[in-house]
N, C-alpha and C positions, 0 to 999 in steps of 0.2 A: 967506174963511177955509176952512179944510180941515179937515174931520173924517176920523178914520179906528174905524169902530167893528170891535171884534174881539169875536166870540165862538165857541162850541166847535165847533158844526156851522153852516153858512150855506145860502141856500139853490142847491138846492134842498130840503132837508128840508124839513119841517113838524113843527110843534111852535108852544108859544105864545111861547118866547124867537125864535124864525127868523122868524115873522110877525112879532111887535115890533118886532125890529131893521129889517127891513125899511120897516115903517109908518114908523117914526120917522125914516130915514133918507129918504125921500118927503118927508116934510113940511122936513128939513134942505134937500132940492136943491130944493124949490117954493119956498123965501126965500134962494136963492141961494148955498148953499154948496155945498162940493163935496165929496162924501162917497165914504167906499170900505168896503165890507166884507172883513175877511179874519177866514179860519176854518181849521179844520182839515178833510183831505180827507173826513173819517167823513161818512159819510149816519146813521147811525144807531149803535145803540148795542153792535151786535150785531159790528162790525167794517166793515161794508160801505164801499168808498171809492166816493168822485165820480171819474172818470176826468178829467173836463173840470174842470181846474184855473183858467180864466178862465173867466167871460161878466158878460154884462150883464143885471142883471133890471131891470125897469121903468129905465132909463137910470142906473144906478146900479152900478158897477165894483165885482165880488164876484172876492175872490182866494182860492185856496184853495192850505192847503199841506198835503204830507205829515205824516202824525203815525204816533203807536204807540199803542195800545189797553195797557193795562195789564192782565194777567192777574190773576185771584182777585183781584177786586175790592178785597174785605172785609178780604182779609188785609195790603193795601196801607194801608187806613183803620187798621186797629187798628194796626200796626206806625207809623205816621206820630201816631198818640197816645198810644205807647207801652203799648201792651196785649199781653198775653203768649197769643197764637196757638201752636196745636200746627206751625204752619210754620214752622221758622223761618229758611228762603232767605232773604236781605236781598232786598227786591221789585226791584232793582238787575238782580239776574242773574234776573228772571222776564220781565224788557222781549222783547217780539219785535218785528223788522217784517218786514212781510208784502209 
């Protein structure tokens, strides 16, 4: 069987979801399955990208793709639960990539 787990950052971050997934994904390829991580390039939360888009950590295939960091956070949360922010750009035209 193949698993493919995804989540936001992979590593090598550090964090307690990047350890877990990791952990978890060990114990997946020690009973024989074949597992892959794919994440987005961010190392962190500040923007910073991973350069090296493949490797393998502990025998375990970690993919990583380009993404976009989303500016003003907060004004992207209230406008997506419909809360009435002094901004009001649709968060659409606030997308960058770097």
């Amino acid at each position: 069987m193949k698993i493919l787990e995804l989540e936001y950052r992979g590593p090598p971050s550090l964090g307690g979801v990047e350890t877990l997934v990791v952990e978890i994904s060990k114990q997946f390829k020690s009973k024989g399955y074949e597992v892959e991580i794919w994440s987005t390039d961010l190392l962190d939360f500040k923007g910073e990208r991973d350069s090296q888009l493949e490797r393998v950590v502990d025998g375990i295939s970690v993919r990583k793709f380009r993404s976009f960091k989303i500016p003003r956070f907060p004004f992207f949360i209230a406008e997506v639960l419909n809360i009435q922010s002094r901004d009001t750009t649709p968060w659409r035209e606030k997308i960058t990539f770097n």
